[in-house]
C-alpha positions as CSV (number, residue, x, y, z in Angstrom):
1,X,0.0,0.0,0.0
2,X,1.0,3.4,-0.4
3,X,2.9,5.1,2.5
4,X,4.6,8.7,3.1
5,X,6.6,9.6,5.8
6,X,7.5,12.9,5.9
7,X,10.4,14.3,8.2
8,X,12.7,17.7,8.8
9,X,10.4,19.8,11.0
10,X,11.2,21.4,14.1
11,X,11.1,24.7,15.8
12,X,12.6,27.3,14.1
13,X,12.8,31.3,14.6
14,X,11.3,33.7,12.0
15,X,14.2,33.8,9.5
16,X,15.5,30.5,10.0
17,X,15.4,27.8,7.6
18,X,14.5,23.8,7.9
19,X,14.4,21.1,5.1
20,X,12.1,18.7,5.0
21,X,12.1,15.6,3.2
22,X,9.7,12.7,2.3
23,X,9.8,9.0,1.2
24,X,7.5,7.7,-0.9
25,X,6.8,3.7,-1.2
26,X,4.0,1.6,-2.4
27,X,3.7,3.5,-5.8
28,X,5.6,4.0,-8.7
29,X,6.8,7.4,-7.6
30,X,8.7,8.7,-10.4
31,X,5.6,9.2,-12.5
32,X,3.8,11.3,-10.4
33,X,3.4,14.9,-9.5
34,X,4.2,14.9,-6.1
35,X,3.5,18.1,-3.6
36,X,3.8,19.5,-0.3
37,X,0.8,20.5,1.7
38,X,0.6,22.2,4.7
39,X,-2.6,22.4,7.4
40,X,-2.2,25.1,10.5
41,X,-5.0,24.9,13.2
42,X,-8.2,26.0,12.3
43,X,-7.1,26.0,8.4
44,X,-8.0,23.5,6.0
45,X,-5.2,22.1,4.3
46,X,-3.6,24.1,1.6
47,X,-0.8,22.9,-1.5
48,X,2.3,24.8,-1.1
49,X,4.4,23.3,-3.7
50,X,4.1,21.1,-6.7
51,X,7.5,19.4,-8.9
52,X,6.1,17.4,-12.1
53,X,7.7,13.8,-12.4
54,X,11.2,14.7,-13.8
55,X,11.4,18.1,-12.4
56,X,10.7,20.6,-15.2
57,X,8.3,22.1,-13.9
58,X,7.8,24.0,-10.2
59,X,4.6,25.3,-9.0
60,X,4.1,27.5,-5.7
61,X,1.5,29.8,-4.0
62,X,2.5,32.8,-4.0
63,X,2.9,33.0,0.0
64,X,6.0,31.1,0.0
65,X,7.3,31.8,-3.2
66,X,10.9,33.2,-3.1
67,X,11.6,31.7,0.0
68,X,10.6,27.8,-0.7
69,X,12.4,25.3,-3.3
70,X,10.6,21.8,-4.5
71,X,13.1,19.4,-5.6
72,X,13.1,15.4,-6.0
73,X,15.6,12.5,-5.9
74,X,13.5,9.7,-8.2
75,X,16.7,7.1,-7.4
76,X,15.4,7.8,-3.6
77,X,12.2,8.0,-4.2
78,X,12.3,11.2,-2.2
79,X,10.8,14.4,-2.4
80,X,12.6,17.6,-0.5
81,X,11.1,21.0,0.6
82,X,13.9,23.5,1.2
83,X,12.3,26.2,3.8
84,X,14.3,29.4,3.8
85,X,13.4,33.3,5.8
86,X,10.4,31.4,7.6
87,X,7.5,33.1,8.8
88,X,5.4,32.6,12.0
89,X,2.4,32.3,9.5
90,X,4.2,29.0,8.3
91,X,3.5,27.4,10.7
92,X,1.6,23.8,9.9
93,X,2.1,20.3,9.9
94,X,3.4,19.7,6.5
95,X,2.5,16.6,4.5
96,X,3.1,15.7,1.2
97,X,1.3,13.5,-1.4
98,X,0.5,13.2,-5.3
99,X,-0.5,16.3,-6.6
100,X,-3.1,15.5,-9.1
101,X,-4.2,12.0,-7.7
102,X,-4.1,12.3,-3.6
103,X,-3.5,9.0,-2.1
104,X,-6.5,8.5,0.3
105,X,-3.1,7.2,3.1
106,X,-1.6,10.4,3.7
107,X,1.4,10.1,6.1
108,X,1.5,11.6,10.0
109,X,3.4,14.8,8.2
110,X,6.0,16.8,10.0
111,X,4.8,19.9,12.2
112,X,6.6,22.7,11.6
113,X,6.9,25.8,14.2
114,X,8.1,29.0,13.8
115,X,8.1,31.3,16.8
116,X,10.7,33.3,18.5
């Protein structure tokens, strides 16, 4: 079955940076448009980021964008999320999944904090 375990997050101070990271497995994850989520308390949950299957193309909302990357390692079958000048509005537990075709399993995510 598919799983996702996501990992990287942490308490951080505005400006600060954290990478998260994600391993996929159950699926053929190479194929897919993959992307990072994010749901903060009261919120639903929102996409952040989207990388198509080989990379090419990068999708953000506009709240992050500047400040977050989107990469992938296929061979790993891991997806990355490079957080840089965080906010105290980013904070969420992050998840990530397929983009486009939402495995119903999503993982425990990784809760991210940012507060001085």
């Amino acid at each position: 079955q598919v799983q996702l375990v996501e990992s990287g997050g942490g308490l951080v101070q505005p400006g600060g940076s954290l990478r998260l990271s994600c391993v996929g497995s159950g699926f053929t994850f190479s194929i897919y448009t993959m992307g990072w989520f994010r749901q903060a308390p009261g919120k639903e949950r929102e996409l952040v980021a989207s990388i198509t299957s080989i990379g090419g193309s990068l999708d953000y909302v506009d709240s992050v964008k500047g400040r977050f990357t989107i990469s992938r390692d296929n061979a790993k079958n891991t997806l990355y999320l490079q957080m840089n000048s965080l906010k105290p509005e980013d904070t969420a537990v992050y998840y990530c999944n397929r983009r486009y075709s939402p495995a119903d399993s999503w993982g425990h995510g990784t809760q991210v904090t940012v507060s001085s």
